[in-house]
C-alpha positions in Angstrom: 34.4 21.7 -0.2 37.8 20.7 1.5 38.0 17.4 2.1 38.1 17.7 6.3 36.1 20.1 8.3 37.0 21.0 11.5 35.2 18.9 14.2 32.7 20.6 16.5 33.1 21.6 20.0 32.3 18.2 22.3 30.6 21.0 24.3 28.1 23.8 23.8 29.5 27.4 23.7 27.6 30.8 25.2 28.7 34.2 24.8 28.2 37.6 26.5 27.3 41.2 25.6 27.3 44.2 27.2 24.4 46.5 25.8 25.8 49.1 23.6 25.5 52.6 24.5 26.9 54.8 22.0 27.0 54.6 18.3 30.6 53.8 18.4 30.0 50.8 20.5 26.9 49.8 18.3 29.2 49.4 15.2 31.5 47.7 17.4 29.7 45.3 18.3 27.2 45.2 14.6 30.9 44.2 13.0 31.8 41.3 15.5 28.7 39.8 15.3 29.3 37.8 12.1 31.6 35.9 13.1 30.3 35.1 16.6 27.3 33.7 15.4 29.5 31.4 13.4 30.0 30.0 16.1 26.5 28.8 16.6 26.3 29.7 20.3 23.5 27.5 22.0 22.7 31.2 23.7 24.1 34.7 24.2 23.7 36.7 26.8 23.1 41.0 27.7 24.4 42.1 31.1 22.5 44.2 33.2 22.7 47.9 33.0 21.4 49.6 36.2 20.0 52.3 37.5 17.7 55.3 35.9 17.9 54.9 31.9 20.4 52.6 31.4 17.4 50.1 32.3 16.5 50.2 28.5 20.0 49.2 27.4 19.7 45.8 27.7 15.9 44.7 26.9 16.8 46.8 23.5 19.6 44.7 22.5 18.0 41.7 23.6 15.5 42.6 21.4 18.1 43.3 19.0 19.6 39.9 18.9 16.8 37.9 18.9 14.7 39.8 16.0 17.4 41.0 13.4 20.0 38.1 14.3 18.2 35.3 15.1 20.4 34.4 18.6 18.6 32.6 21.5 19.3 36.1 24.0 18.7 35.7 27.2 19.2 39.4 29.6 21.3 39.5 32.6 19.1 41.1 35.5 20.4 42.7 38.8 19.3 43.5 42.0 20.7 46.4 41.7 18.8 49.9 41.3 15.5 47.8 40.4 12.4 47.6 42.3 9.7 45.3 42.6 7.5 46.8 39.8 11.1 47.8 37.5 11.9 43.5 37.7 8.0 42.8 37.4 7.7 44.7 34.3 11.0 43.6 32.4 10.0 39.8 33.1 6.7 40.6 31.3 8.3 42.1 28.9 10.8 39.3 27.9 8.0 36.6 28.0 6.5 38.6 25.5 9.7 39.1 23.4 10.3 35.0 23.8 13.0 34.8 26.1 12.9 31.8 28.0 16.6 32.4 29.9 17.8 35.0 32.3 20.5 35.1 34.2 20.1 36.6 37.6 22.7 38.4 39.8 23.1 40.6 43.1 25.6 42.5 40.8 27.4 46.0 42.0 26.5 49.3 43.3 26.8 51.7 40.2 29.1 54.8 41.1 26.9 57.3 42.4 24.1 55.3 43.9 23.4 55.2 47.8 21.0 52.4 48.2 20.6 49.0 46.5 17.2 47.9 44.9 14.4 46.2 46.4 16.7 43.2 46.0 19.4 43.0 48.2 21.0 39.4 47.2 20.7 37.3 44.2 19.0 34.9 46.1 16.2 37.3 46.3 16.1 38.1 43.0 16.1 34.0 41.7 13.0 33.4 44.7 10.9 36.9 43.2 11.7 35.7 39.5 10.2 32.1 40.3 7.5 33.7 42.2 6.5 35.9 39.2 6.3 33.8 36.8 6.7 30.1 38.0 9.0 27.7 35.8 8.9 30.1 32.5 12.2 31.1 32.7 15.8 28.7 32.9 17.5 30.7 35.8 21.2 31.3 35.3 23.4 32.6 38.3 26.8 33.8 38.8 29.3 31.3 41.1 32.9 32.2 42.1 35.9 30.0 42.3 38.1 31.9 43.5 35.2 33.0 46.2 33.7 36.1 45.5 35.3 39.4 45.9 33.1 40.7 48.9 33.3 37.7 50.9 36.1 36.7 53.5 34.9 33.5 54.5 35.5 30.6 51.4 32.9 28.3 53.0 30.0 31.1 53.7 30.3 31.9 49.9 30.0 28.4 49.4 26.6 28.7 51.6 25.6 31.4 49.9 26.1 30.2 46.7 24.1 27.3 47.4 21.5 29.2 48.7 20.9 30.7 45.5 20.6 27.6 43.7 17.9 26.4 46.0 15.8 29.7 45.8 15.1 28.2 42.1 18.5 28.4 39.8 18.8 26.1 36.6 22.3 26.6 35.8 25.6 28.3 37.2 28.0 30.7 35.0 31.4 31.3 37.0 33.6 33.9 37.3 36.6 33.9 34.8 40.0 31.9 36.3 43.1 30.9 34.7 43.2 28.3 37.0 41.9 25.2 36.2 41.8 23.2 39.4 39.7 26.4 41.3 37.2 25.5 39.0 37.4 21.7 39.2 37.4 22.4 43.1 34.6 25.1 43.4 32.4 22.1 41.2 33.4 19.5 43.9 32.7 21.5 46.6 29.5 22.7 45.6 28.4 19.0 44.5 29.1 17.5 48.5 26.2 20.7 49.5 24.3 19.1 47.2 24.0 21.8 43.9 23.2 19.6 41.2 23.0 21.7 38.7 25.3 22.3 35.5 27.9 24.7 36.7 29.3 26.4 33.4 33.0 28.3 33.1 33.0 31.7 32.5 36.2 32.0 29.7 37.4 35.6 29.4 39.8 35.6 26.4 43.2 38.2 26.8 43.8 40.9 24.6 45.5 43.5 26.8 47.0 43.1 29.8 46.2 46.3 31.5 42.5 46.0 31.1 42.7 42.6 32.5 44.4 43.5 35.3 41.8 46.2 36.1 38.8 43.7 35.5 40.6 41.5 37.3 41.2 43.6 40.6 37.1 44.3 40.7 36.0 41.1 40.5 38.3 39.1 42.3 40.0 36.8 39.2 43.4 35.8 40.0 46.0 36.2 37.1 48.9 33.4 37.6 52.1 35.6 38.4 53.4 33.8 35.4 51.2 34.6 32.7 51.1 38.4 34.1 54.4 38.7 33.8 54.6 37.3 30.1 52.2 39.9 29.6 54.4 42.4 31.3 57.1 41.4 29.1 55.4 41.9 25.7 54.7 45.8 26.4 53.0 47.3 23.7 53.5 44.4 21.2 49.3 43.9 20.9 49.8 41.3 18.3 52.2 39.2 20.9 49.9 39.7 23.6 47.1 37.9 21.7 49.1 35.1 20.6 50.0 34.3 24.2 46.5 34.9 25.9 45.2 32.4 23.3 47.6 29.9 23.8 46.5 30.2 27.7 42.8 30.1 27.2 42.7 27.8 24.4 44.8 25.4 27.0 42.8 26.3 29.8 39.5 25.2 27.8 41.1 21.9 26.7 41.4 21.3 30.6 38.3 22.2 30.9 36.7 20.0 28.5 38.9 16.9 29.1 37.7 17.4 33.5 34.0 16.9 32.2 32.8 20.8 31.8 29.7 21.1 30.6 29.6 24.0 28.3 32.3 27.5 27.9 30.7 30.7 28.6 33.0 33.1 27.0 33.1 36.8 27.5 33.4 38.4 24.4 33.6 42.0 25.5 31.5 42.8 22.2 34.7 41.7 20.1 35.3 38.4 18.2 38.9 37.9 17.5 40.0 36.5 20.8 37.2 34.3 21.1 36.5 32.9 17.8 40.5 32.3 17.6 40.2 30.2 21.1 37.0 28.1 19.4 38.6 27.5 16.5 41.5 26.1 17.6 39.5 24.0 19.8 37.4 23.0 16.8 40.6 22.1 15.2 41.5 20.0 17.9 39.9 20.1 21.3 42.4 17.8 23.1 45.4 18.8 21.7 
């Protein structure tokens, strides 16, 4: 045994899946989870696929993770694409299975679809879940610092937002930032509406910069013109690009944790390098 350990996290640490589709993304994800579970997340979570078959996506890996790994899984669900009976039938079917979290978003129109669900907000979705099935479940939902993509007005988000806490919501998961003070901002905003509830970081660790950039365009994450253009700078050099982007996240989480966050939500992308290289060196030394 070596005679110091690295000291835990001060915080607790969640992670997110997407549900596998293809065997090449099932071994994908088979080999990272290892080493993600070393990291003794206090949950993880399965995003939400919508629409027709891709329904069974996510209650299968839920199952998954729960049965043959032993993780606390809790499934994303979306108003989008699902009806009534479609929501009413996948909460019965997660109390079954044990789940006792879900996080609940409005989510986006899948390529191809006209019409949303029977849900048109997430709002909807948190009020049907608690109407379904009472105080079961411990309600996640999505918040945006950076105000979310759609909306043009920062304080009617904010609104919004807080209407979605009210319609029953535990907890909040953000959008990924790089910025540190939209976070701390969104959180004391949200507190003088009155949202008393935890209000969790969303961390997405970088890897490569063009896939960023895209994520980043969609969902309305702002990347720091000076971190993009370190990344521009490193081109093709992979391994250079991952030093860097976990120099900025493991910083951005020690700001984080030293401004009173209470947990880090990372998004894994089904991979573990970048994230358990971020924990780790927090472990090492969260205030460094």
């Amino acid at each position: 045994m070596p005679a110091t350990a690295p000291s835990r996290l001060p915080i607790p640490v969640s992670l997110e899946f997407f549900p596998p589709k293809t065997d090449e993304q099932r071994e994908t994800l088979d080999k990272a989870l290892p080493a993600l579970k070393a990291l003794n997340p206090e949950y993880v979570s399965v995003t939400f696929g919508a629409g027709g078959s891709t329904l069974s996506y996510t209650p299968d890996t839920v199952c998954q993770l729960r049965e043959q790994h032993g993780l606390d899984a809790a499934p994303h669900l979306s108003c989008m694409g699902g009806t009534r009976a479609e929501i009413r039938s996948l909460l019965q079917l997660y109390r079954e299975k044990g789940c006792r979290r879900i996080v609940a978003l409005r989510g986006d129109l899948p390529s191809g679809m006209a019409s949303y669900g029977d849900f048109r907000y997430a709002s909807d979705l948190v009020a049907f879940i608690r109407e379904e099935t009472g105080d079961f479940f411990h309600i996640e939902v999505a918040g945006y610092p950076e105000i979310h993509p759609q909306s043009d007005d920062a304080q009617a988000d904010l609104l919004h937002f807080k209407r979605k806490v009210e319609a029953g919501a535990n907890g909040v998961i953000t959008q990924y930032f790089y910025n540190p003070d939209a976070y701390f901002r969104f959180v004391d905003d949200a507190r003088r509406l009155g949202v008393k509830v935890p209000i969790v970081p969303g961390i997405m660790p970088i890897t490569n910069y063009s896939q960023l950039r895209r994520f980043s365009e969609l969902c309305g994450a702002e990347i720091p013109r000076w971190v993009a253009r370190r990344l521009q700078s490193f081109g093709d050099d992979h391994d250079a690009i991952r030093e860097f982007g976990a120099d900025v996240v493991t910083a951005l989480c020690r700001r984080l944790i030293a401004g009173g966050a209470p947990a880090l939500h990372f998004y894994t992308l089904n991979r573990a390098r970048a994230t358990t290289t971020v924990v780790e060196r927090l472990q090492a030394d969260p205030a460094a």
